[in-house]
C-alpha positions in Angstrom: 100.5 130.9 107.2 100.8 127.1 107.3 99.1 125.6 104.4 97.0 122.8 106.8 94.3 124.2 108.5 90.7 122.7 110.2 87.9 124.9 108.1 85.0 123.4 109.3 83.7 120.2 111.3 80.1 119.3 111.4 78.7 116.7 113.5 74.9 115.1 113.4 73.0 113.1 115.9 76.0 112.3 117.7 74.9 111.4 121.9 73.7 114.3 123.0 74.9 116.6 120.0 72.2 116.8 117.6 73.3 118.9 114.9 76.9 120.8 115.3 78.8 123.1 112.2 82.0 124.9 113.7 83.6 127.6 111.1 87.3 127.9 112.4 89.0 130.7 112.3 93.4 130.9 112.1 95.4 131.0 115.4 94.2 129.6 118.8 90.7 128.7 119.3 89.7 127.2 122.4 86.5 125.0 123.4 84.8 125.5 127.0 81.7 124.6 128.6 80.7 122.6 131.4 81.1 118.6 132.4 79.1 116.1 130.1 78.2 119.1 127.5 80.0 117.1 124.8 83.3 118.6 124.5 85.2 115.2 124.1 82.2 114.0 121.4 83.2 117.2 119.6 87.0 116.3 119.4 85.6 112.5 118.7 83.6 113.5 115.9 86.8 115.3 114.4 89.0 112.0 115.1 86.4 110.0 113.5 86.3 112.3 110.3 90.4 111.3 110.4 89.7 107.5 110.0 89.8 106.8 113.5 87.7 104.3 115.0 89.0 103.3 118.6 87.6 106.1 119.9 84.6 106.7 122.4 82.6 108.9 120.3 82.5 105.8 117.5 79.4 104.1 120.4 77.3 107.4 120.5 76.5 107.2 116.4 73.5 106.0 115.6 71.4 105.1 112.9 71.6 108.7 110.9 74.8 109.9 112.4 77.0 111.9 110.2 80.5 113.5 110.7 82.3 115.8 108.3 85.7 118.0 108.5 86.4 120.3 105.9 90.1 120.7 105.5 92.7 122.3 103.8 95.6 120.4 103.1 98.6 121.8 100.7 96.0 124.9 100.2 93.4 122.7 98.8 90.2 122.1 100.3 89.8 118.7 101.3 86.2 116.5 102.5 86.8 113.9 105.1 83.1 112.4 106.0 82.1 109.4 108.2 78.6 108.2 108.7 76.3 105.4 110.4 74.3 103.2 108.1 70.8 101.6 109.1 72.9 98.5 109.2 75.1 99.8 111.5 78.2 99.8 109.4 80.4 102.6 109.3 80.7 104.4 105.9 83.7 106.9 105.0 83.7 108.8 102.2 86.7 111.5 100.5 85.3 114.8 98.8 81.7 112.6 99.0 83.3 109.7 97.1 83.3 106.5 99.2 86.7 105.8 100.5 88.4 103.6 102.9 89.2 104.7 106.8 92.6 103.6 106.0 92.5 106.5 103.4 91.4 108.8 105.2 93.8 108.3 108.2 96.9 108.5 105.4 95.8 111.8 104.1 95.1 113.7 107.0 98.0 112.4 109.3 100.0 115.0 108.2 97.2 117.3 108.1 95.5 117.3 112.1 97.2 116.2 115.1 94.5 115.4 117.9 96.5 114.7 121.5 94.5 113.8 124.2 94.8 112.5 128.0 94.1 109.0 127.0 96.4 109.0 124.1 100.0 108.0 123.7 100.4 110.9 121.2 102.6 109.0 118.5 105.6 109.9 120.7 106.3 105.9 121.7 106.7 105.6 117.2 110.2 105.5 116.2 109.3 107.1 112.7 107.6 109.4 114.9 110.6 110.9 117.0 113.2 110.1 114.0 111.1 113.0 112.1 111.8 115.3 115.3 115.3 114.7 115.2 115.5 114.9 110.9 113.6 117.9 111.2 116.3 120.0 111.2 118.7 118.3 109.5 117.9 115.6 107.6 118.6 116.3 103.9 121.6 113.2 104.4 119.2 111.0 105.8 116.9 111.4 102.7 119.7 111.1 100.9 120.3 107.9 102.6 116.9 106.8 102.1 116.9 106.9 98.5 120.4 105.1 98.2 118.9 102.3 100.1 115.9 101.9 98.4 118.1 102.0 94.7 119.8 99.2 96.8 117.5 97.6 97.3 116.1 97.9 93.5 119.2 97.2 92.5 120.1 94.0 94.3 116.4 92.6 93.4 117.1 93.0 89.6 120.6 91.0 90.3 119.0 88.4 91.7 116.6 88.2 89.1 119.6 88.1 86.5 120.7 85.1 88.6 122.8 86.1 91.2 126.7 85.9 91.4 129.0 84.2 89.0 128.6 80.6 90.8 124.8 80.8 91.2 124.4 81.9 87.6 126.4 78.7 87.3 124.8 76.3 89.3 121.1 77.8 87.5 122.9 76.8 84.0 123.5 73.5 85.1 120.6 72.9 86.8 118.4 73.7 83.4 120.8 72.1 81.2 120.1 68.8 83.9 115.8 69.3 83.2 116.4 70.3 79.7 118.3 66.9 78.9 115.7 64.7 81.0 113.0 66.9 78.5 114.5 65.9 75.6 115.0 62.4 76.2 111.5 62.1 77.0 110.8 63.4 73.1 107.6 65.3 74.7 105.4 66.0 71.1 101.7 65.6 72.0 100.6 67.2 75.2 98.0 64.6 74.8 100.3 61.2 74.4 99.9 60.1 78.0 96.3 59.0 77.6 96.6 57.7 73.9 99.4 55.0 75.6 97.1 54.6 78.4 94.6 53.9 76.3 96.8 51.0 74.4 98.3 49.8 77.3 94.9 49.0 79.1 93.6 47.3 75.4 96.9 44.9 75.0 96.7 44.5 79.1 93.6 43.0 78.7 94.6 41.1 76.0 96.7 39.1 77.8 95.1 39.0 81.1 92.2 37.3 79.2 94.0 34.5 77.2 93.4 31.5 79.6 89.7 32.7 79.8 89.3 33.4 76.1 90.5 29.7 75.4 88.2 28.5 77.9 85.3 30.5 76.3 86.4 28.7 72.6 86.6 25.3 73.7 82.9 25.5 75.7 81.3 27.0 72.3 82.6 25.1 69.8 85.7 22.7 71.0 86.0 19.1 69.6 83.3 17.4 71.4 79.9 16.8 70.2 78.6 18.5 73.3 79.7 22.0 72.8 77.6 24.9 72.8 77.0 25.8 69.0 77.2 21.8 68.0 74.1 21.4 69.9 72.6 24.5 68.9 73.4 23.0 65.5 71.3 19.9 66.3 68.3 21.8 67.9 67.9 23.3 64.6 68.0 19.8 62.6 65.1 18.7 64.9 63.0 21.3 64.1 60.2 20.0 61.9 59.9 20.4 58.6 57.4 23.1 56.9 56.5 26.5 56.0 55.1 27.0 59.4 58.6 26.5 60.8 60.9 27.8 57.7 60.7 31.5 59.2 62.2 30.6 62.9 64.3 28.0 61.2 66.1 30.7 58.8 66.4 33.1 62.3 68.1 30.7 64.5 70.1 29.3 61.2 71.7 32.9 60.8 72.5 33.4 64.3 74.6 29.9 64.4 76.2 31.9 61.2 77.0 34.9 63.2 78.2 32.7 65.7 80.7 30.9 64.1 82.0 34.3 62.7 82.3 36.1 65.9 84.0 32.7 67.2 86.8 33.0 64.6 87.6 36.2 65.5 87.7 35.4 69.1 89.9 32.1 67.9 92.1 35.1 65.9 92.6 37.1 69.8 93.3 33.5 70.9 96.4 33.3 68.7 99.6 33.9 71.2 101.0 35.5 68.5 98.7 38.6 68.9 100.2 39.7 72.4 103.6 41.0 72.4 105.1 40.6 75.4 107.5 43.7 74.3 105.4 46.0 72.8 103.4 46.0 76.5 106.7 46.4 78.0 107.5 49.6 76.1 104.2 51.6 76.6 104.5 50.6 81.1 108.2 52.0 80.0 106.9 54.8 78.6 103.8 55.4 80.8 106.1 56.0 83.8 108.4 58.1 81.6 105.7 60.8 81.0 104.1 60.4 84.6 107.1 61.4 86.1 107.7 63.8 83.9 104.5 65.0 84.3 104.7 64.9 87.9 107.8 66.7 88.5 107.5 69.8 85.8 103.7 71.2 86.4 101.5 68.3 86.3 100.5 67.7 82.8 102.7 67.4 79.7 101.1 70.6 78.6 103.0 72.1 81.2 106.0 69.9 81.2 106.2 70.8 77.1 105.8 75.2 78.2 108.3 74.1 81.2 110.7 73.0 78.6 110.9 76.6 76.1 111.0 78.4 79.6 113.8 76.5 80.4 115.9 77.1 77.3 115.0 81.0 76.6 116.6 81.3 80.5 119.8 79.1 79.7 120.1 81.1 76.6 119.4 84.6 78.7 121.9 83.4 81.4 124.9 83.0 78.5 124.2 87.0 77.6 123.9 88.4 80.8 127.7 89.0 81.8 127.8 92.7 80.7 124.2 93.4 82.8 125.5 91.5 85.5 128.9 93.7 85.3 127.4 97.2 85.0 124.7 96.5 88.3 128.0 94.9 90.5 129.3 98.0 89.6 126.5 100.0 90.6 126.1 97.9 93.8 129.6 98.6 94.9 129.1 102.4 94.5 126.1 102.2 96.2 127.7 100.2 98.8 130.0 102.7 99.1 127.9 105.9 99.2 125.6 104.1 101.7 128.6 103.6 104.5 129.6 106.5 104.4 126.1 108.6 104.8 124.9 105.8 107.7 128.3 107.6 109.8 127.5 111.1 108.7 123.8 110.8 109.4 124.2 109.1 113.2 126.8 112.2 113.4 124.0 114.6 112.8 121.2 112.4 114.4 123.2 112.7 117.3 124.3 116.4 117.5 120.7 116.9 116.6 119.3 115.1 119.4 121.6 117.0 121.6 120.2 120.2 120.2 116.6 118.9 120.7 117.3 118.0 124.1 118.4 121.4 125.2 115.5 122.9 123.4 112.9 121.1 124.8 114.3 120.8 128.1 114.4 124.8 128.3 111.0 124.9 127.1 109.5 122.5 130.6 109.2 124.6 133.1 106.9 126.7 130.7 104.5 123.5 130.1 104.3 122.7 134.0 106.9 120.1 133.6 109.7 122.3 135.7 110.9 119.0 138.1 111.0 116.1 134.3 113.4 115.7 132.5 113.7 114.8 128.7 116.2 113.6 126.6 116.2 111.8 122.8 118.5 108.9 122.7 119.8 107.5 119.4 121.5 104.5 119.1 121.8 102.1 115.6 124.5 102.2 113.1 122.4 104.7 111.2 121.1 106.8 114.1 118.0 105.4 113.3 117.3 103.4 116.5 115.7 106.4 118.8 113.4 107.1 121.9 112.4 109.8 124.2 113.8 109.2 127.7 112.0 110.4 130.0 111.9 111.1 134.3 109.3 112.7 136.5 111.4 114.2 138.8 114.9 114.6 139.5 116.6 111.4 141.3 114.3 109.2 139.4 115.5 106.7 137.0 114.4 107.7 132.8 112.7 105.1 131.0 110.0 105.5 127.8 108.2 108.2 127.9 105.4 106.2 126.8 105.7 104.0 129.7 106.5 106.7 132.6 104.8 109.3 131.4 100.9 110.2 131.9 98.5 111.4 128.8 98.7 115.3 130.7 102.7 115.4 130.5 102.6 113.8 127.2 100.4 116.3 125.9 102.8 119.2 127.5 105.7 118.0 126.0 104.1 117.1 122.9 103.3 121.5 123.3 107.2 121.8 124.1 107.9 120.1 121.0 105.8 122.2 118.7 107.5 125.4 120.3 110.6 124.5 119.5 109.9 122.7 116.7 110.9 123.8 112.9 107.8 122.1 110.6 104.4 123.4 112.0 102.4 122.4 109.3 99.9 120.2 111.3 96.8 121.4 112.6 97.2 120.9 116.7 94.2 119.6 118.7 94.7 119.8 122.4 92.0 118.0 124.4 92.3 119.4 128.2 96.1 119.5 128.0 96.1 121.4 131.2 94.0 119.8 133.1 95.0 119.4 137.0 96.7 122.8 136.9 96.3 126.2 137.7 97.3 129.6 138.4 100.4 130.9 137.3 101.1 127.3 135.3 97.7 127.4 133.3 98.6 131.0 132.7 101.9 129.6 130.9 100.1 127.0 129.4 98.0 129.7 127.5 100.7 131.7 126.9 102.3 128.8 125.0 99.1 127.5 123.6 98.6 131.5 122.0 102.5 131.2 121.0 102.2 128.0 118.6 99.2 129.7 117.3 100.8 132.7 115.6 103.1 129.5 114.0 100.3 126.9 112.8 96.1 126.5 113.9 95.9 125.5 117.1 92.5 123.9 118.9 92.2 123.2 122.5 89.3 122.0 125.1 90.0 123.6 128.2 88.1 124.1 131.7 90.5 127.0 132.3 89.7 131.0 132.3 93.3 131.9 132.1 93.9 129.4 129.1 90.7 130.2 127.3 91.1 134.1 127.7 94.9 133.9 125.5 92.4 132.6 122.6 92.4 134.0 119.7 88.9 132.3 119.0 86.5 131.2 121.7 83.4 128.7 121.6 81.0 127.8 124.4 79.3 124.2 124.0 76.3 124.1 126.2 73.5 121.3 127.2 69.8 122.5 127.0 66.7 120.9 127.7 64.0 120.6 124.8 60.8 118.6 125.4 62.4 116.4 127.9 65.6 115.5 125.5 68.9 116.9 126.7 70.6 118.7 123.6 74.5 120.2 123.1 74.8 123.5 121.1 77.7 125.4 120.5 78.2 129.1 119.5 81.0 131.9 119.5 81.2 133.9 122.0 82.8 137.7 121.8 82.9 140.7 123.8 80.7 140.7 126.8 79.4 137.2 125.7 83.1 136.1 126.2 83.6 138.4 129.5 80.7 136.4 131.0 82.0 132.8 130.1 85.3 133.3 131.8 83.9 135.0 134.2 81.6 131.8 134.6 84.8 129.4 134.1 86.6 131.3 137.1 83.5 131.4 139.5 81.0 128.7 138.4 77.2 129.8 137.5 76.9 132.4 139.6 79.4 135.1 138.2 80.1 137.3 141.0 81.6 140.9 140.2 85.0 139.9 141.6 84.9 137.2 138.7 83.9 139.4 135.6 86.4 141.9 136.9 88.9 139.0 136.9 87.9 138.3 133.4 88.0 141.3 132.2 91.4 141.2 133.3 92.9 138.6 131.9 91.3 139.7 128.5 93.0 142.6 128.8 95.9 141.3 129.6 96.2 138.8 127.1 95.2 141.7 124.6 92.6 139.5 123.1 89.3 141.2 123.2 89.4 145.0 124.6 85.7 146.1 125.3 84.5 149.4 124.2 84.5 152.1 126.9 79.9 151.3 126.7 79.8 148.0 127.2 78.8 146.6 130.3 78.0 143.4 131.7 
């Protein structure tokens, strides 16, 4: 048996489902009951649980929905929950651990297929129908696969060496060309720029302030009698004589003392000799030295200084790297060489195997109600890898996409062709009203199908049709009831008579007439489903 399968889905306060658990069995199971009873949120509940959220069941949660598909996946059982928060906010959660929804959609992918009318069905992907066309035979294009990816492993660690010969060259020189400027600057202190700031705004000042500073001299104490501390020299002679006065006299007599000193030294910064014009020359020099520096290598001289070991541990890496550099050019041209030659031999076999698929799928049509299409996989791109399904309504018409041509019914039919012909039926298929519009002896095919990719992989399907539903190997009935004025969905197995009655129902509407149960009765029988015992009776 294939080792995905759909074990349970349980689904709580969801529109007019209030509380839902499903136990699936193996095989085909099909889904009936009437218009509106919550068939579609059934299916949305289970493509929520899968990470989807652009789906119409995501606006009928509420504030204490919860969703939850039990899975087996590789033979392990697997947890996929989603629920509604007070806020509003949609929680997911793996094996009850909070997840992602971006998880949960890239574990189960490979896990449950859900195709519905008003889904493209993944068939418009390019990955999508390259892995109908590999499926067969695609060991080479694995095989190319890996190559390219060591290709492209291998090209990123030569760049990283440096490239070719001439850009390994041009990186030398270019260090060698920042190294030489680093050096010349004679970087020590990552701290040196402010210092010669520092001592270039002092001596700037300096001179700046000469004129002024003589200016300042002369007023306090220049050769006229009417300077600032000669008069302040008199106002103390004319203070009068006694002890009264000797206490004031002795204040303002030191402060003419401290005067005269702090003058001298002001007469000292006055001396031209003090300023040199050089020395303030050399620190601008230098100041725009390290700025630049600064500038251009990281911003600081911190950086500049780290900049500078970088730069020769590379130049001394780039002088031992010709025997690396040698072995990967070698590599590269093997690689080069195995890769040309799998791209022909896998668009060979991507082309015979579209062929193949073609014919497969095309003989399969008339069996999913498509009898007048017309299919066919087109592969183009050196590598094969460029593919589409083609796709025509009727004969005479022009093919185009069959995403674009198609409608979500024939999608969903050849999406069944596929899987009947197909060699990987791992995936769990959900079939939302795949036959819906059709009838009689094509619904009876449809089933027949349905029943025949269920003895290969679980199948699920939603269907309004007796003749469909009766090929099940499993059958549930979802049905609305009324309870203290609230409309409520249950759902429930249905076997034997219980199952006699429901197609009986499907083929006649409520009131089952004893044509209709004869009818289902005989297309139970002849689908050698359920077989009543000789007692029971309707």
């Amino acid at each position: 048996m294939p080792s995905s399968r759909l074990v349970e889905l349980y689904a709580h306060r969801i529109g007019v489902i209030d509380e839902i658990r499903l136990d699936f069995g193996e095989g085909f199971t099909v889904i009936t009951g009437e218009t509106g009873a919550g068939k579609t949120l059934l299916l949305g509940a289970l493509a929520l649980c899968l990470g989807r959220d652009n789906v119409a069941s995501r606006f009928a949660l509420s504030g204490d929905s919860h969703v939850s598909a039990l899975l087996l996946k590789n033979g392990e059982e697997v947890l996929v929950s989603r629920e509604m928060t007070a806020s509003g906010r949609l929680r997911s959660s793996l094996n009850r651990t909070p997840a992602s929804a971006e998880t949960l959609r890239t574990l189960t992918q490979d896990v449950v297929a859900v195709h519905g009318q008003h889904e493209s069905l993944n068939l418009a992907r390019r990955e999508v129908v390259l892995s109908y066309i590999d499926s067969s035979d695609g060991d080479d294009a694995i095989e190319l696969g890996r190559v390219r990816l060591r290709l492209r492993d291998l090209r990123a660690e030569r760049r990283a060496l440096g490239g070719d010969e001439f850009e390994r060259g041009r990186e030398a020189d270019l260090l060698r060309a920042h190294l030489a400027e680093l050096e010349r600057a004679k970087l020590e202190d990552p701290g040196e720029l402010v210092k010669v700031l520092d001592e270039l705004t002092r001596l700037t000042q300096l001179r700046d302030g000469q004129a002024e500073l003589a200016s300042a001299i002369e007023l306090f104490d220049g050769e006229t009698d009417d300077t600032a501390l000669s008069r302040f020299a008199h106002a103390i002679q004319v203070i009068p004589q006694g002890d009264a006065y000797d206490l004031a006299r002795g204040a303002l007599t030191s402060a003419l003392i401290q005067s005269r000193e702090a003058l001298r030294e002001l007469a000292l910064l006055a001396d031209p000799d003090v300023i040199d014009a050089s020395a303030i020359a050399q620190l601008e020099d230098r100041v725009n030295t390290l700025q630049l520096i600064s500038r251009k290598f990281g911003g600081t001289l911190e950086s500049a200084i780290a900049e500078r070991s970088r730069f020769r541990e590379r130049l001394g890496a780039l002088g031992g790297l010709d025997g690396d550099v040698a072995r990967l050019d070698a590599d590269l041209v093997q690689l080069d060489a195995q890769e040309a030659e799998l791209v022909v031999r896998v668009r060979q076999q991507r082309v015979e195997s579209a062929r193949r698929l073609t014919v497969a799928v095309s003989e399969q049509l008339a069996r999913v109600a498509l009898a007048s299409a017309s299919v066919r996989f087109s592969v183009d791109g050196d590598d094969g890898s460029d593919v589409q399904i083609l796709f025509s309504a009727n004969p005479g018409l022009p093919e185009g996409p069959l995403s674009l041509l198609a409608s979500g019914g024939e999608l969903s039919r050849i999406l069944l062709a596929l899987s009947l012909v197909g060699t990987d039926n791992e995936a769990v298929a959900v079939f939302d009203e795949i036959d819906a519009g059709l009838g009689g002896q094509v619904a009876q095919q449809i089933g027949e199908c349905l029943s025949e990719l269920g003895r290969r992989q679980q199948v699920i399907a939603v269907t309004h049709l007796a003749s469909v539903a009766a090929r099940a190997d499993h059958h549930f009935v979802i049905e609305k009831t009324l309870r203290e004025g609230v409309t409520l969905t249950s759902i429930r197995p249905v076997v034997g008579v219980e199952r006699v009655r429901e197609l009986a129902r499907m083929l006649a509407g409520d009131d089952v007439t004893e044509e209709s149960y004869a009818l289902a009765q005989r297309l139970l029988q002849d689908s050698r489903d359920v077989r009543l015992n000789p007692g029971e009776s309707r």
